[in-house]
Each structure stands twice: as C-alpha cells, then as structure tokens.
C-alpha positions in Angstrom: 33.4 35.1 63.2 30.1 33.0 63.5 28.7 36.4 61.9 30.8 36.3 59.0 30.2 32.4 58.4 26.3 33.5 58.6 26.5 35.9 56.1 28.7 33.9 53.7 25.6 30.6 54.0 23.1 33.5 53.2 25.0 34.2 50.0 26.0 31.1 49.1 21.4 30.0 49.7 20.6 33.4 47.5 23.3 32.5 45.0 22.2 29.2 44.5 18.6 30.3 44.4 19.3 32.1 41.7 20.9 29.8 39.4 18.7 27.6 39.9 15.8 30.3 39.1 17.4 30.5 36.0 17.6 27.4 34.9 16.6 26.9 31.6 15.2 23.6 29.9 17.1 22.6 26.7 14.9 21.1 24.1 15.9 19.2 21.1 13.8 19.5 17.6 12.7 15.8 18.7 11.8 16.8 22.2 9.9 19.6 20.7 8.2 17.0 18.4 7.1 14.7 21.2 5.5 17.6 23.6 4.1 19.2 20.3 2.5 15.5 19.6 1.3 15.6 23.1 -0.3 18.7 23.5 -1.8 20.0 19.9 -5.1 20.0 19.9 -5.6 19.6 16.6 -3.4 16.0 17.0 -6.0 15.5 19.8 -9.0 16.2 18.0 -8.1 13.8 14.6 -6.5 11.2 17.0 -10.5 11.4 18.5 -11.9 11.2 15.3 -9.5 8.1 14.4 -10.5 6.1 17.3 -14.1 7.0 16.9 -14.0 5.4 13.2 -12.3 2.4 15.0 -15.0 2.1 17.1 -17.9 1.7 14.2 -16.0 -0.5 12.1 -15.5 -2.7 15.4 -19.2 -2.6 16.1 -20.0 -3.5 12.3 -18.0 -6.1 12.3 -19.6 -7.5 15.8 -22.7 -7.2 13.7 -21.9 -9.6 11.0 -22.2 -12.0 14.4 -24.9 -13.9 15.9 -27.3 -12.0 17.4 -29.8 -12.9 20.4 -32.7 -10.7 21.0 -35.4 -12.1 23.9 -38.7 -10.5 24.0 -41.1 -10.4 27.1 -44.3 -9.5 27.4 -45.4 -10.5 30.7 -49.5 -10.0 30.8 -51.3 -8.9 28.0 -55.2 -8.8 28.4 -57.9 -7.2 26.1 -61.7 -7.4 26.2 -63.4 -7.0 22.9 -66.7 -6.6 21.1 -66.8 -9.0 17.8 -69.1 -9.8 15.2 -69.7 -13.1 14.3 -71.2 -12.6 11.1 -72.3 -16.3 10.3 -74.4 -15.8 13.5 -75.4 -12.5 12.8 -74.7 -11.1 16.5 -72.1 -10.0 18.7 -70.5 -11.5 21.4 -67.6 -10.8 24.0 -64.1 -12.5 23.4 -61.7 -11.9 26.6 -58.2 -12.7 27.1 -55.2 -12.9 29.2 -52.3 -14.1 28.8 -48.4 -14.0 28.2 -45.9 -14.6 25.8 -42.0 -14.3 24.7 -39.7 -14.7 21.9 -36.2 -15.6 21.5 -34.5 -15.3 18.3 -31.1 -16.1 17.2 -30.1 -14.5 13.6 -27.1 -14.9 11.7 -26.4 -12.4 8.7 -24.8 -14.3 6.2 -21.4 -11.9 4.4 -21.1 -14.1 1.2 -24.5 -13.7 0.2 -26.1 -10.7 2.2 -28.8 -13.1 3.1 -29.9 -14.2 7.1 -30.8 -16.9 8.6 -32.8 -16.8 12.0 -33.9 -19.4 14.3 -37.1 -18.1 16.6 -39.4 -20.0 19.5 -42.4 -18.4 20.4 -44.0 -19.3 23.7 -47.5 -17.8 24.9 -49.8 -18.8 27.3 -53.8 -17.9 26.8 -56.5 -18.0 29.1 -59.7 -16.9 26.7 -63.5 -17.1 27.4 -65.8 -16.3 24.2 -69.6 -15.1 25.3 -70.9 -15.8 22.0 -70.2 -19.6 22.2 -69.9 -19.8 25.6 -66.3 -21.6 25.3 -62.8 -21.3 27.0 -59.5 -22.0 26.3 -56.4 -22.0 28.6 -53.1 -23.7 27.6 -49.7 -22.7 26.1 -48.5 -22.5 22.4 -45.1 -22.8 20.6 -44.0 -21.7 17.5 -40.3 -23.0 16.7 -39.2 -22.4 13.3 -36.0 -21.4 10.8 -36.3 -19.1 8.6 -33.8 -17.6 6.0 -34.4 -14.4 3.5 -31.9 -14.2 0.6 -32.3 -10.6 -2.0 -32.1 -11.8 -5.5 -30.6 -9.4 -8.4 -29.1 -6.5 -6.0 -25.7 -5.7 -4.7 -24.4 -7.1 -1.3 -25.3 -4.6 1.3 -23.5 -6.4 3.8 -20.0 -6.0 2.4 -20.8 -2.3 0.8 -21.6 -1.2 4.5 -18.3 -2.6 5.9 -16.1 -1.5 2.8 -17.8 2.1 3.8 -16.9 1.3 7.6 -13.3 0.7 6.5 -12.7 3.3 3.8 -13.8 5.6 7.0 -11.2 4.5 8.9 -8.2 4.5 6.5 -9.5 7.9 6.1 -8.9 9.3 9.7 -6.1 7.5 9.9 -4.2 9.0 6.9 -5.4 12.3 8.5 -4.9 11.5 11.8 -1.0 11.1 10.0 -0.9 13.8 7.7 -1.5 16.1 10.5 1.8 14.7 12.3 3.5 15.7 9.5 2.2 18.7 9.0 2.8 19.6 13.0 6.9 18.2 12.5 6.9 20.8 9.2 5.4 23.7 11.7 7.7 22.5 14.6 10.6 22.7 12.7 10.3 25.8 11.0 9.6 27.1 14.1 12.4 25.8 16.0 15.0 26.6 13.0 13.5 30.2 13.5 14.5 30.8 17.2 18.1 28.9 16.1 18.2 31.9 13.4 17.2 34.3 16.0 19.9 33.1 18.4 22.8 33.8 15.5 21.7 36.9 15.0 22.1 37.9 18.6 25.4 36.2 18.8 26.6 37.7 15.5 24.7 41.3 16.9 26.9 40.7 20.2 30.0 39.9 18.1 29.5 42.9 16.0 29.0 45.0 19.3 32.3 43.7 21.2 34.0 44.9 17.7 32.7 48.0 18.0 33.9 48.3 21.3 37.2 47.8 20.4 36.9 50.1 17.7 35.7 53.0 19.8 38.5 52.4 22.4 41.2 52.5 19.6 39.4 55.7 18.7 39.8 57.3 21.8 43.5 56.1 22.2 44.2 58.0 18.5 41.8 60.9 19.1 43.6 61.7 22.7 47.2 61.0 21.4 46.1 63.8 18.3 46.2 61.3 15.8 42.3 61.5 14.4 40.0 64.3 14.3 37.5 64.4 17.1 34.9 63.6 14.3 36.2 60.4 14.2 35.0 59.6 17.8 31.6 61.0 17.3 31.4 58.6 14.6 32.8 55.5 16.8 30.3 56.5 19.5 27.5 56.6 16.8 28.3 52.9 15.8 29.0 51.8 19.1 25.1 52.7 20.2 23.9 51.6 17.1 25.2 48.3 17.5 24.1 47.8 21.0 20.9 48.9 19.7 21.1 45.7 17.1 21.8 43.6 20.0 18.8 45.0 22.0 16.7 44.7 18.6 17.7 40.9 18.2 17.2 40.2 21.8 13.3 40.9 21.3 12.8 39.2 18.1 14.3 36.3 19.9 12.0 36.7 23.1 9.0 37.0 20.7 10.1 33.9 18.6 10.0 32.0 22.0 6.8 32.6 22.8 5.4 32.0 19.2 7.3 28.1 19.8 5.9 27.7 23.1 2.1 28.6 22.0 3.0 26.0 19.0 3.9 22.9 21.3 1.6 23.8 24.3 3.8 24.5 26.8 3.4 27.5 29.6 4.3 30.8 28.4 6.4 31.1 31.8 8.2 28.5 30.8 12.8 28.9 30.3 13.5 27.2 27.3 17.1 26.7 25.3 17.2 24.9 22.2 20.1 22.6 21.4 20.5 22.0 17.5 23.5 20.5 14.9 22.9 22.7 12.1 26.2 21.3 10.6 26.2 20.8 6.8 26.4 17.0 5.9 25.5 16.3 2.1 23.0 13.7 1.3 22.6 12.0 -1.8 18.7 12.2 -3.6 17.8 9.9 -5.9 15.2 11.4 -7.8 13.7 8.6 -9.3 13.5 6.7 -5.9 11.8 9.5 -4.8 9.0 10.3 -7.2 8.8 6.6 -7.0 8.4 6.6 -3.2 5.7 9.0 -3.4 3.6 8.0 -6.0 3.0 4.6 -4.0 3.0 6.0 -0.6 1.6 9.8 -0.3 -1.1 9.6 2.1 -2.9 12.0 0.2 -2.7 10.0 -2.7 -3.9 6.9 -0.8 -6.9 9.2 0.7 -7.8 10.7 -3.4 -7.9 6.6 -4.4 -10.4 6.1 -1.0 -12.3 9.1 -2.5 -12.4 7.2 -6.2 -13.7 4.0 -4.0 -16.2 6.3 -2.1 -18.0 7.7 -5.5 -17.9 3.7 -7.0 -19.6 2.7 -3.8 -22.1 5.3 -4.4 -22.7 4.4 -8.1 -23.8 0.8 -6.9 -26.4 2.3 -4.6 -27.5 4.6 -6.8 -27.8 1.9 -9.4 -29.9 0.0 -6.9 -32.7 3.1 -6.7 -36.0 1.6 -8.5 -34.1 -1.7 -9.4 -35.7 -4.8 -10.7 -34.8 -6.8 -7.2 -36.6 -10.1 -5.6 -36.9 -11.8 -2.4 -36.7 -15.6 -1.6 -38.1 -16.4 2.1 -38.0 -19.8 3.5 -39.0 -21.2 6.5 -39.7 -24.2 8.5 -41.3 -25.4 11.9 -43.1 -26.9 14.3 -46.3 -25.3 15.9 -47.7 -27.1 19.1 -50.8 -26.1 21.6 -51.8 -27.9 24.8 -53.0 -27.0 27.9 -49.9 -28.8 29.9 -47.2 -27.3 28.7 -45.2 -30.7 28.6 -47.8 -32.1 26.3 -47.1 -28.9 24.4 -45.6 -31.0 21.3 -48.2 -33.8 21.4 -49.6 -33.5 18.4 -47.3 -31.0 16.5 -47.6 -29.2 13.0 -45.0 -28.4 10.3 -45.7 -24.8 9.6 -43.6 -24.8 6.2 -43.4 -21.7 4.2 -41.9 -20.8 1.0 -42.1 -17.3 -0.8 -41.0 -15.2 -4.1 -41.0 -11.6 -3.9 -40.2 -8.7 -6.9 -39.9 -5.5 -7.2 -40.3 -4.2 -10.6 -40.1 -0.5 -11.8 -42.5 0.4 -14.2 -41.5 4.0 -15.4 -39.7 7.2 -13.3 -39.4 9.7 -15.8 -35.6 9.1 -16.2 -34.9 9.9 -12.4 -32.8 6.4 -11.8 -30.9 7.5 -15.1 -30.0 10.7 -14.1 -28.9 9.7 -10.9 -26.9 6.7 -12.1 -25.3 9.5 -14.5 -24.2 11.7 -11.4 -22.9 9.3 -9.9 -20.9 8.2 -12.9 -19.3 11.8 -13.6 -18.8 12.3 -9.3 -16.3 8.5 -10.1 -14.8 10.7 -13.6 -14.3 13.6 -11.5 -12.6 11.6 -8.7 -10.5 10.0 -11.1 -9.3 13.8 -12.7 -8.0 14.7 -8.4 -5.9 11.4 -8.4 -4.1 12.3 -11.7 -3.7 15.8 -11.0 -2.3 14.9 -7.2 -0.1 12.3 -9.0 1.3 15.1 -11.7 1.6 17.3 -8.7 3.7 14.9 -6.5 6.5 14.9 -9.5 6.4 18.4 -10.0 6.9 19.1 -6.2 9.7 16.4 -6.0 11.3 17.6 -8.9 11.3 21.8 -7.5 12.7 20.6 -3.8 15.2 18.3 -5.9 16.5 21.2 -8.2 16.5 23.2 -4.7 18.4 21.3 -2.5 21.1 21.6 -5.5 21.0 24.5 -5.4 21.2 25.0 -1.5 24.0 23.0 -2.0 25.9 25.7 -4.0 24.4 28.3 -1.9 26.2 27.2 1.6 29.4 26.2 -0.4 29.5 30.2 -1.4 28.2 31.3 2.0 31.0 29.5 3.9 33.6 31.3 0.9 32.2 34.9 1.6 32.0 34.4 5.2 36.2 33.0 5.5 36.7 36.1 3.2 34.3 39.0 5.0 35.9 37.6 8.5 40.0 38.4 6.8 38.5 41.3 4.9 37.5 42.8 8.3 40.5 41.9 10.3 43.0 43.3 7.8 41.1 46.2 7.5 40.7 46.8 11.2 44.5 46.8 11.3 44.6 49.5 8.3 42.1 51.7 10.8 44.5 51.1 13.5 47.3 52.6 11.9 45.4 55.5 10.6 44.3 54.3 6.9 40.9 53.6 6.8 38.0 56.0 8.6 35.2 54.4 11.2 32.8 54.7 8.1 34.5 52.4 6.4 35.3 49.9 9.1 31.5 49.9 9.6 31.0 49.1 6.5 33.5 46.0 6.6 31.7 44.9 10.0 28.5 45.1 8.6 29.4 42.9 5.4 30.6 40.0 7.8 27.7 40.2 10.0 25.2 39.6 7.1 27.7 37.1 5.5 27.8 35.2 9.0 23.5 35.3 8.7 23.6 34.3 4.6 25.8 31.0 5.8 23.0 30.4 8.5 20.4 30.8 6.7 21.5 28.6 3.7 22.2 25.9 6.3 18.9 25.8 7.6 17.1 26.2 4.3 18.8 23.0 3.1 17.7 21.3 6.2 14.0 22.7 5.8 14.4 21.4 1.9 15.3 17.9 3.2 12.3 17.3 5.7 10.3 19.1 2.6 11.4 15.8 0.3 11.2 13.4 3.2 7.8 14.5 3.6 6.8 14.8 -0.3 8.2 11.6 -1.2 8.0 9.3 2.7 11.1 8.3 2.3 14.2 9.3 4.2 17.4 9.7 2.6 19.3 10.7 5.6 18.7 7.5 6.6 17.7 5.6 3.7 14.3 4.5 5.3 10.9 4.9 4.6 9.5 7.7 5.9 5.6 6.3 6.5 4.4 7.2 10.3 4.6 5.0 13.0 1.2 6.1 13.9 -0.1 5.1 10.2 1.6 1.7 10.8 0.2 0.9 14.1 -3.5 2.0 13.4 -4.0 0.9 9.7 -7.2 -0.6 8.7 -8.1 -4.4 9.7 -9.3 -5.7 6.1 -11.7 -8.1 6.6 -12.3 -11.1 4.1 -14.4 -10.7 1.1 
C-alpha cells in the first residue's frame, strides 16, 4: 500500500512538472508593444540621442547665466635684460610676484551683447639695476565693462534656436520610431494570429478527412465503393496531415521572427491572445487629412528643416559683413604698498571704443554663398509641399481601402457560411454514395481557403486602421488624437525671445 501511494506522488510530481514545463506566456499586441519598447535597440539608441540633445540645450541655456571664472597665478618671476634707450645702456629689471582675477560676466539675450565685471589683484616685488630702484606693493584693477556688436544678427538667440530645433528633432524621431516599431509589432503579431488559423483550419480539414476515410472504409468493406476510392481517401488523408505538419512550422518560424523583433529569448513559450472581431469604424476623411497636415511628425521635422536652412542664410549673410563694435568700460585702478591703503589715491581708468569691419571686395564669394543658401531655404520649401501632397494622397488610398476591406470581410463571412453548408451537404451526398473523394476534396479545400480569405480580410482592415491612425495621428477607434505620449512628455522647452 505505502508503495502504491509512493508511486501515485511520483506521478502526480512528474505530471505537474510537466505542465508546468509547458507553460506558455500569453502576450497581448499591447504587451508585445511595451517589451518591444523596452528592448529595441533602435528605441534605445534615438531615446540616447534625444536625451543627449536635452542635455546641450540645458547647458546653453545655463550659459545665457552668470558666469564666474577665478584665475590664479601664484608666483610669477622673470629676470630680464632691457634697453633703456634714453640712457643708451642696459640694465637688469627683476621681478616677483603674484596675481589673480575674478570675473563675473553676464551675456545679455535681447541684445547679444555682455556685460562683465573684473578685479585684478597682483602683488610685485621689482628691483631695476639700471636706476637702482625697487618697488614692492599690491595693485587693483576693478572695472565694468560691456561689448555690444552693432549691424549683425543676434548670435545668442540663433545658437539656442539651433539648440532647440535639435531637440524637437530627436524627439519627433525619437517618436516616429515608436511608431514605426507598433506598425512592425503588429504586423508581426497579426502574422503568427494568421499562422495560428491556418493550423486550426489545417487541423479542421484533417479531422474531416478522417471522417472521410473512415466512411470510406465502412463503404469499401460493405462493397459499396471500389477499392480506388480508399486509395484516394488515404491519399487526402496524408496530404492533409501533411498541411497540418506544413502549418505547424510556418508557425514555429513566425515565433521566432516575433521574438527576435521584441527582444525576448528565443527559448522563450509564447501564446498570443487577440480579438480580431470585425467592429466598423466610422473615417472622416476630412478630419483626417486635416489631423495630419497639422500634426505629422514628419511634417513638423520638414518645417524644422525649412528653419535650419533660414538659420543658415543669416550666417551666411553675416560672412564679410559690414559689422562694428561698441566697448565700454569703467574703473578704478589703485597701487600701494599696504594693501589696505591700496585705494588711497585711486584712478578712473574710463574707456570707450568703436570698432568696424568693412569688406572691401571678395570676388562675389559672400554672393554666391548668400545664393546657396537661398536655393537650400527654396529647396526645403519644395519637401514640405511634396510631404503635404503626399500626406492627402496616402489618407485618401487607406480611406478608399478600408471601404473596401469593408466589402471584402462582408463577402468573406458570405462565402465562408456558404463553403461550410456547401461542404456539409455534400459530405452527406458522399455518404450515400453520390459524390467521389475527389470531389469532396475539392469542397474541403474551398472552405479551408474561404475560412483563411475571412481571416485575412479581418486583419487587413485592422492593419488599414493603425495605417490611418498612424498617417493622420488621430484615432478613430477612439476618437483621440493619436500624438505619442513620449512626444508629449519630452517636447521642446521654448525659451523667450
């Protein structure tokens, strides 16, 4: 007895093993989504790219700060021969000493100009041989000064309109590649669905044939067919198993194609859990070209090209410009040798400049360049109408197909009601002797391929509906726009002008 009850825990422990061996994870399209998200490296790499571009518009931005800079020299000492040239000789001039400089500077956005506020502090010990005089004591220099460039674009905002156009860039790519990976996903994931009916239609067709080839024997041993009727039954009943077999490995290799496309192990059980039920939805067409005319994010990333190429037409405008210069700057200089007596008898070191720049001649370089740049803006201009004419057309061709899908799966579901009472009626015509194997393969055959022309409509509609929700960014399942999450949590921070 305690042998039996040993045996029958070992079976139960290996029969449980098993089924839980065989286990299989069921993935939804949206689970697939999420691991695909996760693991692509592609999605990785732009994500990368997008945070990178984040990164140097952040640090631009920090720029248009105050910034402190400190410089330190701590000893400094030369020994030099000089000619005094009133005196006609030479003499020694030694020194040692030290000095720093701490500088505050403030770019200015509104006018590309800077402002800085600097102290210089040195200490010099010096000895001059030739007139036999020293000098030790400390020095300050504290002054404001502020540069402004006169007749010349604003470099300051140009840089951080590049910065941001960079950004907005990645981004829309970072997004467009999301959508792109849910169009992959889902194709591939409607694939293995397809590849799963046509086993079960393949199995379905082979438990007919079974029956077939048993009614067969039943009519060939009672002397009712010819014994060339079973040779045919046989032959249908192996060639169907043979379709199961066949359907079996597409499947297999469909599996692994979908696994290699989210990332996930090879090794890994998978079954995939779908409602490929036909529920109508309603397009407006006009909504959509609409929708996508205003939203494409390849649209958005043409008009960021267009506002590249101007950018570069107002530096290239700048190459040998007619510019100028204003620098300003006031102070107060002080030497002593205490150092608290440093300002004892200060000096205003006021300064005021005007610089230009003027081009004389170039031989029509500046011209040329300025023309360039000109046609690269034209040329821009051209990609943004022909995306925008190539938006409606696509719109327009999913629009007239999904009408058309719509008639297809209303025809499919017809043939397939009529193929499955064609068969049966003509399955009981072979029963009672009227109709040959041949021709009740033929029958079989016809509501196989009808069962796989209903399935294959249904999923092309629901291809042809992501295909609009993803040409126009808006969702009419749902009535929602369609614009990524992604897009909408990492857009650009504009700045103010």
């Amino acid at each position: 007895m305690n042998k039996f009850k040993t045996i029958l825990i070992i079976a139960v422990a290996l029969v449980l093993s098993s089924l839980l061996t065989n286990a299989q994870t069921v993935i939804t399209l949206e689970d697939a989504m999420d691991i695909a998200l996760e693991n692509s490296p592609e999605i990785k790499q732009s994500k990368l790219t997008m945070e990178q571009n984040r990164q140097y518009l952040n640090a631009q931005l920090a720029a248009l700060k105050s910034n402190f800079s400190l410089n330190v020299t701590p000893i400094e000492y030369s020994n030099n021969e000089v000619f005094d040239k009133f005196n006609a000789q030479w003499y020694t001039n030694e020194s040692i000493g030290a000095k720093g400089n701490l500088a505050v500077s403030q770019p200015i956005k509104l006018t590309d100009g800077r402002i800085t506020l600097t102290n210089e502090l040195a200490y010099n010990d010096e000895y001059s041989e030739g007139t036999n005089t020293s000098f030790a004591g400390f020095s300050n220099n504290l002054y404001l000064s502020y540069n402004q460039p006169l007749f010349t674009y604003n470099r300051v905002k140009l840089n951080l309109k590049r910065y941001e156009y960079t950004l907005e860039n990645s981004t829309l790519a970072y997004s467009i590649q999301m959508l792109g990976m849910e169009r992959q996903v889902t194709q591939a994931f409607y694939l293995i669905y397809q590849k799963q009916k046509s086993v079960q239609i393949s199995q379905e067709e082979f438990e007919n044939q079974k029956v077939s080839l048993e009614i067969t024997q039943s009519k060939v041993e009672a002397g009712l067919s010819a014994q060339e009727e079973l040779l045919q039954a046989e032959l249908n009943y192996f060639t169907s198993k043979s379709t199961v077999d066949n359907a079996i490995v597409d499947l297999e290799n469909a599996k692994d194609e979908f696994k290699k496309l989210i990332g996930i192990a090879l090794t890994d059980e998978f079954d995939i859990e779908t409602n490929i039920e036909y529920k109508p939805v309603l397009i407006d067409m006009d909504k959509a070209i609409e929708n996508g005319l205003t939203q494409r994010l390849e649209l958005t990333q043409r008009k960021i090209d267009l506002n590249n190429a101007e950018l570069d037409l107002i530096e290239t405008s700048a190459n040998n410009e007619f510019r100028g210069d204003v620098d300003l700057s006031i102070g107060l200089r002080g030497n002593n040798e205490n150092f608290i007596n440093i300002y004892e008898e200060p000096t205003r070191t006021p300064m005021v400049g005007v610089t230009f720049a003027i081009p004389i001649f170039d031989w029509g370089a500046r011209k040329a360049k300025i023309k360039a740049a000109e046609l690269a803006v034209e040329s821009r201009e051209i990609d943004i109408k022909s995306m925008e004419d190539d938006i409606v057309i696509s719109i327009r061709k999913i629009y007239r197909n999904l009408q058309n899908q719509t008639n297809q799966i209303k025809i499919a579901e017809q043939n397939e009601k009529n193929a499955q009472l064609t068969y049966e009626i003509n399955l009981e015509r072979y029963k009672n002797g009227d109709l040959t194997s041949i021709d009740l393969e033929r029958f079989q055959n016809q509501l196989s391929q009808k069962k796989l022309d209903l399935s294959n409509a249904l999923i092309s509609y629901k291809l042809e509906l992501l295909n609009m929700k993803i040409q126009s960014l808006w969702d009419f399942e749902y009535n929602t726009s369609f614009v990524p999450q992604e897009f909408q949590k990492n857009v650009t921070p504009k700045t103010n002008n």
